[in-house]
N, C-alpha and C positions, 0 to 999 in steps of 0.2 A: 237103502239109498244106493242108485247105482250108479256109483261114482265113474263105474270104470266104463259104461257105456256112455258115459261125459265125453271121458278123454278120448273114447275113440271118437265121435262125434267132432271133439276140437279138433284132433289129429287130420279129420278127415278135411277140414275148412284151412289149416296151417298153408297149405302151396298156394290155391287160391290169393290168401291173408297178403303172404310173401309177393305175389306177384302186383297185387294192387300196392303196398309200401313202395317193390320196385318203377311203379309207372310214379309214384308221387315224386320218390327220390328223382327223377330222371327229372319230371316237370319244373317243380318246385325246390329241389333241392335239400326236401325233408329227407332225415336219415333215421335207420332202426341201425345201431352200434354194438356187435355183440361185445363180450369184455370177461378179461377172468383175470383173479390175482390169490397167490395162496397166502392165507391167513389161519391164523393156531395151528397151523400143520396140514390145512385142508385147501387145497384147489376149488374156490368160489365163483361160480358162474352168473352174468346178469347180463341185460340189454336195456341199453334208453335210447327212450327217440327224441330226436332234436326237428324240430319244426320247421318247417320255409322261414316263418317271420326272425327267428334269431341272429342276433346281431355278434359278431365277435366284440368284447369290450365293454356293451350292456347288459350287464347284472337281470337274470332272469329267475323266477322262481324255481323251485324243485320239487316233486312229486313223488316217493316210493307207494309204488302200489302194489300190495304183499300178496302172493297168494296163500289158497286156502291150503290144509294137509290133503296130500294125496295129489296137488295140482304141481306147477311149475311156471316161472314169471311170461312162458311163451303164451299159455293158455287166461292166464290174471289176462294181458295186455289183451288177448281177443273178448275175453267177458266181462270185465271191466271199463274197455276202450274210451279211455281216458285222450285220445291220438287227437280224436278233431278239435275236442276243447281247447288240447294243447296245440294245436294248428289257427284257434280265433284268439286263445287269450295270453301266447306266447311265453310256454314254461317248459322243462324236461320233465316229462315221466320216463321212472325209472323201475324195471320189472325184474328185480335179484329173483336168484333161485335160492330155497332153502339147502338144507342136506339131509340125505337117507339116515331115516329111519331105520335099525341096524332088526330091529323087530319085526318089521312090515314091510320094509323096500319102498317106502313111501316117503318123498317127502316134504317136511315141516318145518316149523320155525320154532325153537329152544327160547319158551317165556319162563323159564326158569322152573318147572315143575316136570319134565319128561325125565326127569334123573340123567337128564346130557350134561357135559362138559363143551358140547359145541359153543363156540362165544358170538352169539347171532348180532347179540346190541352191537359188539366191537365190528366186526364184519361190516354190518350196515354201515356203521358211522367213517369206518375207512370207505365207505363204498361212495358216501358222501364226499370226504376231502378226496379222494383219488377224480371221481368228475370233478369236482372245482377247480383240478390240478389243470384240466383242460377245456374247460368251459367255464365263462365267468358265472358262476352262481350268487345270486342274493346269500349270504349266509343268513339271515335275518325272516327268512322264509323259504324255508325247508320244511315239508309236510308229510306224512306217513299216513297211510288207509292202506283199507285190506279184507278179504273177506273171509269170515270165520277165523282158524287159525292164522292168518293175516291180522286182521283183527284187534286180535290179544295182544300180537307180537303188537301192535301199533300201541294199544294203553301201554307194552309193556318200556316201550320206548321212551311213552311221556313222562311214566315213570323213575325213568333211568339215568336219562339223557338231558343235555340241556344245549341240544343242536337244532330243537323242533318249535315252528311257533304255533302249531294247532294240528292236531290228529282225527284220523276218524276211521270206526268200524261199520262193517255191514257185516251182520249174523256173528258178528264177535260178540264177545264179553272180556270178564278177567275172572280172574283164577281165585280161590278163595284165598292161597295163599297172596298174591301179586295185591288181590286187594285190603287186604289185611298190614303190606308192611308199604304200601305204596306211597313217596312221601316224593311229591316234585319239588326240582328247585324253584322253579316260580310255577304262578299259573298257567294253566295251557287248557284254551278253547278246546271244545269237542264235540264231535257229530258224530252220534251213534244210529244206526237203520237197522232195523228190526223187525221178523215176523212172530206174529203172537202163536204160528201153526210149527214154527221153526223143529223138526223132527230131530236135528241133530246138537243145535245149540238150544235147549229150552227155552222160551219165553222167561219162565218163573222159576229158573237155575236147577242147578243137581248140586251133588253132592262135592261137586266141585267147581262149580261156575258159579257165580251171583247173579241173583236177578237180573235181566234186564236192567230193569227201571230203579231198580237199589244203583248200576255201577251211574247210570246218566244223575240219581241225585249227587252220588258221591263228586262226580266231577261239577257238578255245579257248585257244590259245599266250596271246594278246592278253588273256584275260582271267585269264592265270594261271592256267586248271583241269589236274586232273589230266587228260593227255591217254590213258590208259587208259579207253575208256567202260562205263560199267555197260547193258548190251543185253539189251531184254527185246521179245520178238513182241508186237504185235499182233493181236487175237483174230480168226482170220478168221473175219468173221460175213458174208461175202458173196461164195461161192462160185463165184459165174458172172460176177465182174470182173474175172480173166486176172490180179489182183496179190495182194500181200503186203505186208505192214509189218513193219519194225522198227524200234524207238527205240532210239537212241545217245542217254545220258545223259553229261555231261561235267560233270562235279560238283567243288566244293572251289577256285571261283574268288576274287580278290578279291572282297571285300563280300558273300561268298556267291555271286556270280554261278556260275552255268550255263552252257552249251552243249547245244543239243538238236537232232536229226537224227532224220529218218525216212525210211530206207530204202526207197522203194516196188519191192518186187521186181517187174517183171515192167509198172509204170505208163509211161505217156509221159508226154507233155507237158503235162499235164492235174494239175486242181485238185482232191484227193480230198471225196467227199464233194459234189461240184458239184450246184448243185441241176439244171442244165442239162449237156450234154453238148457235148463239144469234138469236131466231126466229123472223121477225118482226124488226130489227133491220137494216137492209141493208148490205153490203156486207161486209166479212170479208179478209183482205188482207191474204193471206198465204205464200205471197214473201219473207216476212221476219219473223221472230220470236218476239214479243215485248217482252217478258221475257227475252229472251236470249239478247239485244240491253242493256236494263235498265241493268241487271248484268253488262252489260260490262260497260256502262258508270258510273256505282257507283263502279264500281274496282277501277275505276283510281283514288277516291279522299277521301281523310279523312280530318276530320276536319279543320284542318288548310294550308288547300293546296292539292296537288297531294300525291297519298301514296308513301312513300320513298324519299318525299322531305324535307329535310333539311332546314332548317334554319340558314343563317354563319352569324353571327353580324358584321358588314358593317365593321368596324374597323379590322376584319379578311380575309377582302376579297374585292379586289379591280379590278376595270377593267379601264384601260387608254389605250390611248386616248379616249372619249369618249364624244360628236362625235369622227370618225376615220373616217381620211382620205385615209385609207389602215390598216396597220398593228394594231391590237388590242393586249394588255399583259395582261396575268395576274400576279397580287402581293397575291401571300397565301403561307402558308404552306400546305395545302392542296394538295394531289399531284391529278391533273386532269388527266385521263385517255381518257375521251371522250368528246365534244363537238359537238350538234348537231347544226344546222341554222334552225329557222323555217320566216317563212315572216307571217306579222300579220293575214291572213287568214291560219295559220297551216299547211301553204305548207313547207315540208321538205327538203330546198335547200343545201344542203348540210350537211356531218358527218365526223369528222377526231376523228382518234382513234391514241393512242400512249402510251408509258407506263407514259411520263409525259408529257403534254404538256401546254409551259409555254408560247404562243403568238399564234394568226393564223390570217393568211391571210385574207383581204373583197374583195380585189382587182377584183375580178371576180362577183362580187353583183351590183348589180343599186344600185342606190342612194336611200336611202329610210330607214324606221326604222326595225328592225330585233327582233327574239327572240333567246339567245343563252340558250338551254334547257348544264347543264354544269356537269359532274359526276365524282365520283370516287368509291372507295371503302365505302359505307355503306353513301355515301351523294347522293344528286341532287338537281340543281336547279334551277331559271330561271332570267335570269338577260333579260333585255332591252338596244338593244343598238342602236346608230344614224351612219351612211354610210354614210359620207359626201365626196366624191371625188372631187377632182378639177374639 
């Protein structure tokens, strides 16, 4: 893998990169912030970019996008280019450096298995409260992605931490040990991207990495989803890039959560949709965008569930019969406007909409458990319910 005629390749587009941030900062006002503070005894270095659209005083999400070993957060921010999404959907990516590798002069991020004493969780998480200190951030939605050694560090965070409300890896995995003692304080959504050709991180693990598709069931397990996934292709809209996609939906977790997987048939080691190329690498998928997927599945969820969902203390909100043999009520004050049907793999069987609705019909449902996703004005939320027909 030739990593290093990567980084000359990056190295060579950095002035370029730099001059187009400076026309944007001039137009719009977007800014690339460099930043370092010393933590366990080491001088830590990082940069976020702050958008045109942010407002001083409104609470905006947050982004770490990790790179991989051997890379640095200058090179993540150009092959991950997280910038425009964060310029439509108004968030900060933030691009930390890891620390050298005292073996290789390389470097990485410490998921807890390189025999370092470097404290990478603690770092990031100061890295976290130090921007909030000056920029108002949602705590509630705070995200980590990453590629390859990125990655890890990001399961190793979900793992660790209880600052993150949904993670996600491309060409990552977890560590046999990390997922062996890996025990979150709550659940936490997760989007992992993967090539089955993947030359450096295995498809089907080594001796120290776990499967694939062992770590995506493990975090489905974790969030309660049904581990049956609903799979659907990806459209191949780009015929001469040697892959394929597939999405594994893992639907009908606590708080609504998800699990989401994409299949890169035929991809290595590489970041689909990259705006640059990984040479030496194997194929990169262009079917889909993996920046623009990870935004959308870290939209959906803040800390304590789905964003915009509500919490009603059981005592406020009631559903009977339940099991139903047909008709289901609801008891709130609460006025419900909509009620969706989803079935435990996230298929959406149904929606009734009204200005209040106080019971709906199963009577046309098979037998079987349901999710009713439930709303109104300034609430949502997701109850579980059992279909028992004669």
């Amino acid at each position: 893998m030739q990593i290093t005629d990567f980084m000359k390749y990056i190295l060579s587009h950095i002035r370029y990169t730099f001059i187009v941030l400076l026309i944007a900062t001039f137009n719009g006002n977007a800014q690339t912030i460099n930043g370092s503070f010393v933590h366990g005894g080491i001088t830590r270095t990082y940069s976020f970019y702050v958008p045109a659209s942010y407002i001083p005083g409104q609470a905006v999400p947050l982004v770490l996008n990790l790179h991989g070993y051997t890379s640095n957060g200058s090179q993540q921010s150009i092959y991950g280019n997280f910038k425009p999404i964060a310029d439509t959907a108004n968030f900060i990516v933030v691009h930390p450096d890891g620390t050298i590798d005292q073996m290789t002069s390389q470097r990485y991020w410490n998921f807890g298995i390189f025999g370092s004493t470097v404290d990478d969780l603690g770092f990031l998480e100061a890295l976290i409260d130090t921007i909030s200190a000056h920029y108002t951030i949602n705590p509630n939605r705070v995200y980590s992605t990453g590629m390859s050694n990125g990655g890890y560090m990001s399961y190793y965070l979900a793992c660790q931490s209880n600052k993150f409300a949904a993670v996600g890896s491309v060409t990552g995995s977890m560590s046999v040990p990390m997922y062996n003692s890996c025990t979150p304080s709550n659940p936490i959504p997760t989007i992992q991207i993967h090539g089955t050709n993947d030359p450096t991180v295995p498809y089907s693990g080594n001796s120290t990495s776990k499967p694939v598709e062992d770590v995506v069931l493990f975090w489905a397990d974790k969030n309660a989803c049904n581990l049956t996934p609903v799979i659907t292709s990806v459209p191949n809209t780009n015929t001469t890039d040697g892959a394929t996609a597939e999405r594994y939906l893992y639907a009908g977790g606590t708080n609504g959560h998800t699990v989401e997987f994409f299949k890169v048939t035929g991809g290595g080691h590489t970041w689909p949709g990259a705006p640059v190329p990984l040479p030496g690498a194997g194929n990169t998928c262009m079917d889909f965008n993996a920046s623009k997927e990870i935004w959308r599945f870290f939209s959906q969820y803040q800390s304590s569930g789905q964003v915009g969902v509500t919490t009603i203390p059981t005592a406020d909100f009631a559903i009977y019969p339940n099991p139903s043999e047909g008709t289901i009520y609801f008891d709130s004050e609460l006025r419900i406007e909509r009620v969706r049907i989803f079935d435990l793999q996230g298929r959406l069987m149904e929606t009734i909409e009204a200005e209040t609705i106080a019971s709906i019909d199963l009577t046309a449902l098979n037998k079987g458990n349901y999710l009713l996703e439930i709303s109104g004005e300034n609430f949502r939320m997701m109850k579980k319910i059992t279909h028992s027909p004669f």
